[in-house]
CHARMM internal coordinates of N, CA and C (Angstrom, degrees):
IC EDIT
DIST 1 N 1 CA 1.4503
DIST 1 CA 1 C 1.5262
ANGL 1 N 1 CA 1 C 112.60
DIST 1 C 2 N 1.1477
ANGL 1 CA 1 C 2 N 127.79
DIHE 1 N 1 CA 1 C 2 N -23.23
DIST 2 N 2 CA 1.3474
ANGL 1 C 2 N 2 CA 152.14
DIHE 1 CA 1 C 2 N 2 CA -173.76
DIST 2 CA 2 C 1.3641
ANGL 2 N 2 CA 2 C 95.87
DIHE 1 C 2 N 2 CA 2 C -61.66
DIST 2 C 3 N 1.5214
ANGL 2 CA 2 C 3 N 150.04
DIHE 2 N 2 CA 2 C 3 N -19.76
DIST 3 N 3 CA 1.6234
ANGL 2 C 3 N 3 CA 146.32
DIHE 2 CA 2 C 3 N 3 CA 134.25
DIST 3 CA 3 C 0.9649
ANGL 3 N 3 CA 3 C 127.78
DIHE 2 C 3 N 3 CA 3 C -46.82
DIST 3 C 4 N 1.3215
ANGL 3 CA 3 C 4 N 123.37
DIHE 3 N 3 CA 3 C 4 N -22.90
DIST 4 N 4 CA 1.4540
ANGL 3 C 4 N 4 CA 139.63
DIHE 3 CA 3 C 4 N 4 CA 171.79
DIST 4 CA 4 C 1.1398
ANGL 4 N 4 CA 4 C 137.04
DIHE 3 C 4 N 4 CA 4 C -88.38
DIST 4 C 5 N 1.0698
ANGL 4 CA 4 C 5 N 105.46
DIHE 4 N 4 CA 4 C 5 N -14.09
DIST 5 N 5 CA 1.5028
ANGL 4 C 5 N 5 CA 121.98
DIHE 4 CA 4 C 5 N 5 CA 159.68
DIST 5 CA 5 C 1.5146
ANGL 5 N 5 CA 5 C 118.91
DIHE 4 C 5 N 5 CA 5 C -65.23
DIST 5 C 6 N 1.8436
ANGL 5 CA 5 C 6 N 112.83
DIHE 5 N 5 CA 5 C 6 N 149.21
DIST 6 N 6 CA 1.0681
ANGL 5 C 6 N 6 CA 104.46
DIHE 5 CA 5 C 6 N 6 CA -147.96
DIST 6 CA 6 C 1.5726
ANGL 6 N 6 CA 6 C 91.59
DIHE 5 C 6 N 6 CA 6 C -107.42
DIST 6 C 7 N 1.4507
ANGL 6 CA 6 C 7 N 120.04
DIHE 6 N 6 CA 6 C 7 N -2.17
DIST 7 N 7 CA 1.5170
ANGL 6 C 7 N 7 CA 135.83
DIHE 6 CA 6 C 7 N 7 CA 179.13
DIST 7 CA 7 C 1.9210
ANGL 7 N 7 CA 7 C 103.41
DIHE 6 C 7 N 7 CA 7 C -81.33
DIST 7 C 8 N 1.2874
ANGL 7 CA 7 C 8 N 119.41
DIHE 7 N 7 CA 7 C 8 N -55.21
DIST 8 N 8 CA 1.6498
ANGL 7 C 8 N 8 CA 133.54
DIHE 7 CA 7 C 8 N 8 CA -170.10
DIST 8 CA 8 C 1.9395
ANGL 8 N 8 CA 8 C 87.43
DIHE 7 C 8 N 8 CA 8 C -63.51
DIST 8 C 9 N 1.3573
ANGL 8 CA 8 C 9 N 113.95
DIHE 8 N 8 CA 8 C 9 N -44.86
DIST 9 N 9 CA 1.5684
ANGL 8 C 9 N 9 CA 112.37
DIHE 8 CA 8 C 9 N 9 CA -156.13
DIST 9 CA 9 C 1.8474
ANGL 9 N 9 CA 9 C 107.21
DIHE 8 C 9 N 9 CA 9 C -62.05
DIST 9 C 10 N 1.8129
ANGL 9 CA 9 C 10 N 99.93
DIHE 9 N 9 CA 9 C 10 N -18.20
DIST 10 N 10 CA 1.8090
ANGL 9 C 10 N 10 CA 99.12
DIHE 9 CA 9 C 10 N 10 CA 167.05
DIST 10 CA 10 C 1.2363
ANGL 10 N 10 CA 10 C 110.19
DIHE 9 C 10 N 10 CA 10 C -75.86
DIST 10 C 11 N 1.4638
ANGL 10 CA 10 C 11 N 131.94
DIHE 10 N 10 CA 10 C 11 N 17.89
DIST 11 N 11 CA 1.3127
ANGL 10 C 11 N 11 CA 104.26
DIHE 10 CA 10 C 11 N 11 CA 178.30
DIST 11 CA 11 C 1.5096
ANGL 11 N 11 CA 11 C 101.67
DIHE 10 C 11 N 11 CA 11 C -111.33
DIST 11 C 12 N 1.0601
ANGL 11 CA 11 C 12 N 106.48
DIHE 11 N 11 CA 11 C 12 N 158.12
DIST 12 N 12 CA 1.6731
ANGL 11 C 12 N 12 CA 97.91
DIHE 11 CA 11 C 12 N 12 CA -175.89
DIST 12 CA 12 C 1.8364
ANGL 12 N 12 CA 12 C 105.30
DIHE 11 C 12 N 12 CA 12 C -121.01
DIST 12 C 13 N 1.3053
ANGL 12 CA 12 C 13 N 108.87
DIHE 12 N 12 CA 12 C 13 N -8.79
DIST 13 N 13 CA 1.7960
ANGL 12 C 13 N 13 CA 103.68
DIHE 12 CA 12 C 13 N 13 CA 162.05
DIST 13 CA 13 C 1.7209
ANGL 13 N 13 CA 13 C 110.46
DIHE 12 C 13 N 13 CA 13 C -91.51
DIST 13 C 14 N 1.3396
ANGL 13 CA 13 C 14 N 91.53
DIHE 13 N 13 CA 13 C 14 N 101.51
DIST 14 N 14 CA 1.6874
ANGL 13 C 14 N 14 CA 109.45
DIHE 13 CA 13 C 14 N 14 CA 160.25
DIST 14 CA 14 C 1.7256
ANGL 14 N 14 CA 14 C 104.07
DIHE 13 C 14 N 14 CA 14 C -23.81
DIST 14 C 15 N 1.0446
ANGL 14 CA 14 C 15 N 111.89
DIHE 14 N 14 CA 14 C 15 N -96.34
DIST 15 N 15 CA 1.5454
ANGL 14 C 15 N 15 CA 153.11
DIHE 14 CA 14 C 15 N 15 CA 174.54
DIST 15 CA 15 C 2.0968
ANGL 15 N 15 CA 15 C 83.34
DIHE 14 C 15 N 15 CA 15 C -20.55
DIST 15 C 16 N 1.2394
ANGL 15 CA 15 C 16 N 121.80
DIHE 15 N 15 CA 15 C 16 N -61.13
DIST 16 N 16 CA 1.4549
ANGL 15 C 16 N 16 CA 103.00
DIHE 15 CA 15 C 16 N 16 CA 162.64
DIST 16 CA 16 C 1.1898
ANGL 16 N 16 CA 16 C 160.23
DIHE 15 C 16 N 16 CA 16 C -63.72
DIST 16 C 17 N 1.6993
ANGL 16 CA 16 C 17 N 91.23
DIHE 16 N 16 CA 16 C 17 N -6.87
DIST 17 N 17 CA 0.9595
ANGL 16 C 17 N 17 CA 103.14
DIHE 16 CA 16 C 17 N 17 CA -169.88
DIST 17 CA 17 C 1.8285
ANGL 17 N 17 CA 17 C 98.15
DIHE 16 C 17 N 17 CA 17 C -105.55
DIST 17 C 18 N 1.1977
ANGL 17 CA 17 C 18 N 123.40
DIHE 17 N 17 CA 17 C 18 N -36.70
DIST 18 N 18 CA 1.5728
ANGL 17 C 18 N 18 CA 125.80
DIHE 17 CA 17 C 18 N 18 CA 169.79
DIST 18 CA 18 C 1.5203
ANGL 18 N 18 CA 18 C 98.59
DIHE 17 C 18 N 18 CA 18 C -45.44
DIST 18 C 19 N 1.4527
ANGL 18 CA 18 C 19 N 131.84
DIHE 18 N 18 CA 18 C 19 N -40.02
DIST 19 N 19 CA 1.0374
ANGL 18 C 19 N 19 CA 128.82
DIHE 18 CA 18 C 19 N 19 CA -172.77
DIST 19 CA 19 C 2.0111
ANGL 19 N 19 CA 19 C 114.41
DIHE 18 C 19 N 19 CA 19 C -52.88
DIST 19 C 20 N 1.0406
ANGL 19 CA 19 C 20 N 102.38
DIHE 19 N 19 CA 19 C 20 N -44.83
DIST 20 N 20 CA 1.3126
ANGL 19 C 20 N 20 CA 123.34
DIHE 19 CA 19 C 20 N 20 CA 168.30
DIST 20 CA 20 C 1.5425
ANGL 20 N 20 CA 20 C 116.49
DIHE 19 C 20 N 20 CA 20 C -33.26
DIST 20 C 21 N 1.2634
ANGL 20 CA 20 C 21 N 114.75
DIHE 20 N 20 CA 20 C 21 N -34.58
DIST 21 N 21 CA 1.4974
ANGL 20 C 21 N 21 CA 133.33
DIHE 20 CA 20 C 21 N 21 CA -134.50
DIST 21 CA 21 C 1.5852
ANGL 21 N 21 CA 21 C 93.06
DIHE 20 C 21 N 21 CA 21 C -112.78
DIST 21 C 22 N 1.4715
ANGL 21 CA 21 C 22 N 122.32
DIHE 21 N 21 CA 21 C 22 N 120.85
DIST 22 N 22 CA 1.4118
ANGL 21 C 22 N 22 CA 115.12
DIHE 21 CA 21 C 22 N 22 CA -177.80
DIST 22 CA 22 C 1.4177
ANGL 22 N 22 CA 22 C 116.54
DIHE 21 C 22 N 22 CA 22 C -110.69
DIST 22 C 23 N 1.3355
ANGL 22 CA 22 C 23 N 101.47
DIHE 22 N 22 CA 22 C 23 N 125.47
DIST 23 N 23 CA 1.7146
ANGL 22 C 23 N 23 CA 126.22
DIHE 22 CA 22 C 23 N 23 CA -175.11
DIST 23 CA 23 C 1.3826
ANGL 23 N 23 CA 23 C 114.16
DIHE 22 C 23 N 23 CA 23 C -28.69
DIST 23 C 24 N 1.2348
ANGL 23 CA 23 C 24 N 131.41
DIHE 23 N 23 CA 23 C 24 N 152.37
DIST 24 N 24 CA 1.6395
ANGL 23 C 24 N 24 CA 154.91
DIHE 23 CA 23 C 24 N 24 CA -173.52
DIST 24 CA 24 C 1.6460
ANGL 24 N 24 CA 24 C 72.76
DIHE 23 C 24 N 24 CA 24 C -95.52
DIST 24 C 25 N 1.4808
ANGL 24 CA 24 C 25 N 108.70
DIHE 24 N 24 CA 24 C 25 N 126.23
DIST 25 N 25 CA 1.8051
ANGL 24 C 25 N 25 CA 127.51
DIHE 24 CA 24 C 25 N 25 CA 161.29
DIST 25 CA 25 C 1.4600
ANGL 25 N 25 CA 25 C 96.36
DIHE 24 C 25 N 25 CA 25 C -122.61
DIST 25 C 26 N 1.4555
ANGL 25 CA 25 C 26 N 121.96
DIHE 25 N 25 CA 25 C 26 N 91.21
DIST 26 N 26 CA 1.2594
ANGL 25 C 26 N 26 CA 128.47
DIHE 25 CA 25 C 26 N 26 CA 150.09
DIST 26 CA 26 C 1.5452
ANGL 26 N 26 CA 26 C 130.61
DIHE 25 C 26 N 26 CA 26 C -51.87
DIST 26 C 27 N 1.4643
ANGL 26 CA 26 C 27 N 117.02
DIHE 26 N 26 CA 26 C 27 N -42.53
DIST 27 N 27 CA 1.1872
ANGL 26 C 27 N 27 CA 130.82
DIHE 26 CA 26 C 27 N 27 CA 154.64
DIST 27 CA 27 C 1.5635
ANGL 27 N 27 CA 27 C 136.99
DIHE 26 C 27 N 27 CA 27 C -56.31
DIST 27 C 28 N 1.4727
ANGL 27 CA 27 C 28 N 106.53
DIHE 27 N 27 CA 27 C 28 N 1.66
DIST 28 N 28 CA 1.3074
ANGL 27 C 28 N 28 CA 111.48
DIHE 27 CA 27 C 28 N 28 CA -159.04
DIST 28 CA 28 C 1.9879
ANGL 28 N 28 CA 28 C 82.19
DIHE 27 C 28 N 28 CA 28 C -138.23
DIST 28 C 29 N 1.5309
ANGL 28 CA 28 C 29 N 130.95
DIHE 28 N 28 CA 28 C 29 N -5.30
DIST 29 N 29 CA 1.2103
ANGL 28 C 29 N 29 CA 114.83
DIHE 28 CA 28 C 29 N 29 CA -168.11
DIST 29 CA 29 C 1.6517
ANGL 29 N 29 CA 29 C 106.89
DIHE 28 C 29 N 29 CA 29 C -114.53
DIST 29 C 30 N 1.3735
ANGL 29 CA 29 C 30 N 92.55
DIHE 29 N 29 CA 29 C 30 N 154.23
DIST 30 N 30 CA 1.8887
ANGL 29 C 30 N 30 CA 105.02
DIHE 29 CA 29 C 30 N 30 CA -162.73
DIST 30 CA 30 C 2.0544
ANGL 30 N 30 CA 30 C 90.80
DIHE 29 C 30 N 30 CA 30 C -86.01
DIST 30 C 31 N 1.6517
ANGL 30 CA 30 C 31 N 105.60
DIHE 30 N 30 CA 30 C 31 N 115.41
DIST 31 N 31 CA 1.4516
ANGL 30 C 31 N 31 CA 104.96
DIHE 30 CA 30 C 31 N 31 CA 160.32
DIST 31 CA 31 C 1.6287
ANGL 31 N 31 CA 31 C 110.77
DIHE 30 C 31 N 31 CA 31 C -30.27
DIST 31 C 32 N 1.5021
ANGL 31 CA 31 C 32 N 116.26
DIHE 31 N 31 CA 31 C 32 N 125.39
DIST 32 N 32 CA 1.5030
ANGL 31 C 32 N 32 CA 123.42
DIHE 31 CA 31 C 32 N 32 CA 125.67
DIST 32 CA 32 C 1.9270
ANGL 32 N 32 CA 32 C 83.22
DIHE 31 C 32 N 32 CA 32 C 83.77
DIST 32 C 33 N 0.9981
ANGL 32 CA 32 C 33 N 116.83
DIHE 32 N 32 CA 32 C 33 N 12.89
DIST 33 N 33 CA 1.5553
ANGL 32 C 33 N 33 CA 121.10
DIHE 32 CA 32 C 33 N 33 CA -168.49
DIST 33 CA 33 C 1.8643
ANGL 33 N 33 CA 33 C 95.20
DIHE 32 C 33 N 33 CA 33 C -140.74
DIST 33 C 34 N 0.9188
ANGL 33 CA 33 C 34 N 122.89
DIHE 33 N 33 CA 33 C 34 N -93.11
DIST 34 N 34 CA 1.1137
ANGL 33 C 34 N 34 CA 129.85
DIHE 33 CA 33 C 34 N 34 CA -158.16
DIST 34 CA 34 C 1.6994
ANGL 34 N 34 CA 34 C 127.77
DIHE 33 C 34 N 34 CA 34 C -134.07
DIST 34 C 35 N 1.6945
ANGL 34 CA 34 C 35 N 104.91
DIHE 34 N 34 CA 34 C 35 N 129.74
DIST 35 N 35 CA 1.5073
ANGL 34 C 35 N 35 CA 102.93
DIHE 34 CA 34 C 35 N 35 CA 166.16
DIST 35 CA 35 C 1.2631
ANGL 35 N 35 CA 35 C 131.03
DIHE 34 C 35 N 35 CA 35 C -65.76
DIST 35 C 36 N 1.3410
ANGL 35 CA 35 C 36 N 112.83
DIHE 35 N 35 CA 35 C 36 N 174.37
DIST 36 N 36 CA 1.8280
ANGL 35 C 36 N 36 CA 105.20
DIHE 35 CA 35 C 36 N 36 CA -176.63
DIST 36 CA 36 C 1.5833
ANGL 36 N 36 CA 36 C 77.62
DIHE 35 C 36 N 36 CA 36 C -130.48
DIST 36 C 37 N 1.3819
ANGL 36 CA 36 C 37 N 111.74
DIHE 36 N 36 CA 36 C 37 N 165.48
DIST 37 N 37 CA 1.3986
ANGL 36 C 37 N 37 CA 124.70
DIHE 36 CA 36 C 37 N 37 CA 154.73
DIST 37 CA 37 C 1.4339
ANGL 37 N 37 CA 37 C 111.25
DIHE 36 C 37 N 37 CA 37 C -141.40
DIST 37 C 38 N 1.6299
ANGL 37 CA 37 C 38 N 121.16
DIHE 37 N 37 CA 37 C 38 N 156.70
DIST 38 N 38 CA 1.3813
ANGL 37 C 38 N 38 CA 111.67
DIHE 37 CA 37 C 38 N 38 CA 178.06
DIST 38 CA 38 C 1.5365
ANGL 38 N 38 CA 38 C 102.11
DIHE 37 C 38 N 38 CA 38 C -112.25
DIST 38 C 39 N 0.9282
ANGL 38 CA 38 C 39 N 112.42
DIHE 38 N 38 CA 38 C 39 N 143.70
DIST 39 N 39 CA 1.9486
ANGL 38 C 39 N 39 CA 113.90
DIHE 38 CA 38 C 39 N 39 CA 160.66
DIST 39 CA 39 C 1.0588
ANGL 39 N 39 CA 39 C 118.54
DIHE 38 C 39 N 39 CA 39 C -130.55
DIST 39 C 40 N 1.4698
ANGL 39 CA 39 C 40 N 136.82
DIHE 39 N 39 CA 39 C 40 N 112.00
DIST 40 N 40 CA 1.0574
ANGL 39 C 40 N 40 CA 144.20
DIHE 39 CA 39 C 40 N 40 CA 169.95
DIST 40 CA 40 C 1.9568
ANGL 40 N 40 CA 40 C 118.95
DIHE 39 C 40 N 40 CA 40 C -96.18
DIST 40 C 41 N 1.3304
ANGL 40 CA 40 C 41 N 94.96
DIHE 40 N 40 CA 40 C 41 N 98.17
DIST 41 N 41 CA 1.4402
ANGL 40 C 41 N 41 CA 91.14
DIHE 40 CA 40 C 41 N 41 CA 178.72
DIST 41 CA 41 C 1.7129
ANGL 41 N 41 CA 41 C 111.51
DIHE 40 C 41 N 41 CA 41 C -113.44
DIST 41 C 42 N 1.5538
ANGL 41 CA 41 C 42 N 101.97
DIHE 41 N 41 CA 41 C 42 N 147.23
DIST 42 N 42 CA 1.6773
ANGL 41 C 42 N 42 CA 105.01
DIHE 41 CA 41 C 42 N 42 CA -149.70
DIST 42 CA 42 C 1.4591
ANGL 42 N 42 CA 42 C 68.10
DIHE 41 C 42 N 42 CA 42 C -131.24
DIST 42 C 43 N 1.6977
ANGL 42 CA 42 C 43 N 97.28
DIHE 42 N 42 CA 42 C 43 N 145.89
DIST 43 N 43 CA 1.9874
ANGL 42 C 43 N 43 CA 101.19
DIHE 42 CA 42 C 43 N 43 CA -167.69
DIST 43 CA 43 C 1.5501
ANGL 43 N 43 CA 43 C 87.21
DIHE 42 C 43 N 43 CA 43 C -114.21
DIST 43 C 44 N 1.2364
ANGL 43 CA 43 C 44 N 132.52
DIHE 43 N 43 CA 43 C 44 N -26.39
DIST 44 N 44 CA 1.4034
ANGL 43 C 44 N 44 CA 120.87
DIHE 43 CA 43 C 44 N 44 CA -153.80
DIST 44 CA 44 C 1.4429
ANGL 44 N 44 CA 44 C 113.15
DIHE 43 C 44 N 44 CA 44 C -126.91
DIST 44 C 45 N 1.4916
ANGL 44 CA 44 C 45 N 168.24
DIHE 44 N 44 CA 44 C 45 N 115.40
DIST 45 N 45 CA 1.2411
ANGL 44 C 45 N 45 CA 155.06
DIHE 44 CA 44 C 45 N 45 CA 118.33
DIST 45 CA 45 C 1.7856
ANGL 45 N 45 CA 45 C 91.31
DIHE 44 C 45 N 45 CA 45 C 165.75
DIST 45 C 46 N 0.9728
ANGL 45 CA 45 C 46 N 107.00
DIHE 45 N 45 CA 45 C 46 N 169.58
DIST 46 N 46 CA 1.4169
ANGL 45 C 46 N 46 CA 140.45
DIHE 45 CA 45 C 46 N 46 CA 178.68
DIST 46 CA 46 C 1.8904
ANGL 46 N 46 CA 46 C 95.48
DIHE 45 C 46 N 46 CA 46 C -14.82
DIST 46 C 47 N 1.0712
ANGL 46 CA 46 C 47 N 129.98
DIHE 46 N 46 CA 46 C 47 N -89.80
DIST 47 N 47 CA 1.3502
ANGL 46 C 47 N 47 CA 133.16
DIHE 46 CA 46 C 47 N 47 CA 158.28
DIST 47 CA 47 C 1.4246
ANGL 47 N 47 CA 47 C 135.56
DIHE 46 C 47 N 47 CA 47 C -32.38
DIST 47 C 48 N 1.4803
ANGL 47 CA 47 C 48 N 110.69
DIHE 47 N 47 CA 47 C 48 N 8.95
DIST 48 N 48 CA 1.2306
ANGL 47 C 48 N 48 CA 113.75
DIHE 47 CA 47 C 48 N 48 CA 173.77
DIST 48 CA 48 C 1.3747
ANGL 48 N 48 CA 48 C 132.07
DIHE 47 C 48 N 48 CA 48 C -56.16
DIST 48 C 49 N 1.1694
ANGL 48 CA 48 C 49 N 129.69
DIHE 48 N 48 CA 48 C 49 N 162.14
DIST 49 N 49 CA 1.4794
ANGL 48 C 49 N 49 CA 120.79
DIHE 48 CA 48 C 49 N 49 CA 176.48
DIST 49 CA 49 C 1.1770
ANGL 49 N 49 CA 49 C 108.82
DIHE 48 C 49 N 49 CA 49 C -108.26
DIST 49 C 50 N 2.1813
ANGL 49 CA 49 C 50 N 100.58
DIHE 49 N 49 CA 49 C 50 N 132.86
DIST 50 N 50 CA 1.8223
ANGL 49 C 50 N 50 CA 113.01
DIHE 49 CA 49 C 50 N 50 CA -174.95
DIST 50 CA 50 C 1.0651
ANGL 50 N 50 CA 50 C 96.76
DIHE 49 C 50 N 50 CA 50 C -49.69
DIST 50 C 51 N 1.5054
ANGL 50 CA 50 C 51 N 111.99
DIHE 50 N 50 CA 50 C 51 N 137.99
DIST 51 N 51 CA 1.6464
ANGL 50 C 51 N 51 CA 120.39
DIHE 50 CA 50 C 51 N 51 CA 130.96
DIST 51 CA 51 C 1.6625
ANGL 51 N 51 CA 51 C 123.53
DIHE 50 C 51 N 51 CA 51 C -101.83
DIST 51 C 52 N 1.0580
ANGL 51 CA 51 C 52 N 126.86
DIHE 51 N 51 CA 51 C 52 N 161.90
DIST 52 N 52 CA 1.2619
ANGL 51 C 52 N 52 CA 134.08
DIHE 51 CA 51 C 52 N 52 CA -152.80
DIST 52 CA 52 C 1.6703
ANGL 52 N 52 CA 52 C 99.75
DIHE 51 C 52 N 52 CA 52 C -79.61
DIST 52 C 53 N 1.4992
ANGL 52 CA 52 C 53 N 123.55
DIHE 52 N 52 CA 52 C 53 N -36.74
DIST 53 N 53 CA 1.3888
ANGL 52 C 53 N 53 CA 122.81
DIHE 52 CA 52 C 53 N 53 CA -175.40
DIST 53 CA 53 C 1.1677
ANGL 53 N 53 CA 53 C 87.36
DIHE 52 C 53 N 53 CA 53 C -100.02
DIST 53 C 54 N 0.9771
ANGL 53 CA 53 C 54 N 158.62
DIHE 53 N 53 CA 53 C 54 N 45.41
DIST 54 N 54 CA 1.7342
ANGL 53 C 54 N 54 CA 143.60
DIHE 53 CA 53 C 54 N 54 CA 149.68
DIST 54 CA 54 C 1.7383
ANGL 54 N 54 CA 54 C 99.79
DIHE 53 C 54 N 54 CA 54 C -141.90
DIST 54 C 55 N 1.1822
ANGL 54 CA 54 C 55 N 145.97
DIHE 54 N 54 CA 54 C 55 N 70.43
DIST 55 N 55 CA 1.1846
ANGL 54 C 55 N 55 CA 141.11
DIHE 54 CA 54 C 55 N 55 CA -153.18
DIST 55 CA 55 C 2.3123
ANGL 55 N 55 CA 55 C 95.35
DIHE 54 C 55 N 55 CA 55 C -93.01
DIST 55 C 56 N 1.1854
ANGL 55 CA 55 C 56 N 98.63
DIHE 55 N 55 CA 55 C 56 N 2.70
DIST 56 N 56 CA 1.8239
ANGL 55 C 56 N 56 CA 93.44
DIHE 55 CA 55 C 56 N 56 CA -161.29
DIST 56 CA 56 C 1.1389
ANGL 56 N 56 CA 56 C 77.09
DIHE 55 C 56 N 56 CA 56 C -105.35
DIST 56 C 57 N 1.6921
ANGL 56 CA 56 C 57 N 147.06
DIHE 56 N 56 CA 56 C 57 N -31.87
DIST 57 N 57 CA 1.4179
ANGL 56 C 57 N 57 CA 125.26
DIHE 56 CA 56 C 57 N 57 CA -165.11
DIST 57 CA 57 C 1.7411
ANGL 57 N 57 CA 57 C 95.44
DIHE 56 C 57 N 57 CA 57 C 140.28
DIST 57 C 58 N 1.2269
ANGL 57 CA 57 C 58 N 101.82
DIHE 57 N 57 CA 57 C 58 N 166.02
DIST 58 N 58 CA 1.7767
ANGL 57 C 58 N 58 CA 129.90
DIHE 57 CA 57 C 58 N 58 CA 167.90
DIST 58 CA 58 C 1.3932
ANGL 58 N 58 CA 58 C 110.57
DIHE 57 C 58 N 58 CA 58 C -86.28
END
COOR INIT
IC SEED 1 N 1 CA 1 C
IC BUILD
């Protein structure tokens, strides 16, 4: 649903915006109980993750 949004639809790097999006952790989730998710957010260099008030970069 995270395409549909009318906030994600200002961004115009794809590739930044998946970044946004936090990973299925199968390895980390309890059977029949609970999901895991991973998020990796990197604050500084080339790979950083968008934030909404800094849209040019960290």
């Amino acid at each position: 649903m995270i395409w549909r949004c009318p906030i994600v639809s200002t961004i115009p790097d794809r590739q930044a915006v998946e970044g946004l999006i936090a990973a299925l952790d199968m390895e980390a989730a309890v059977p029949m109980d609970a999901r895991a998710y991973r998020f990796d957010i990197v604050l500084r260099g080339r790979r950083s993750t968008l934030f909404e008030n800094r849209m040019e970069g960290n």
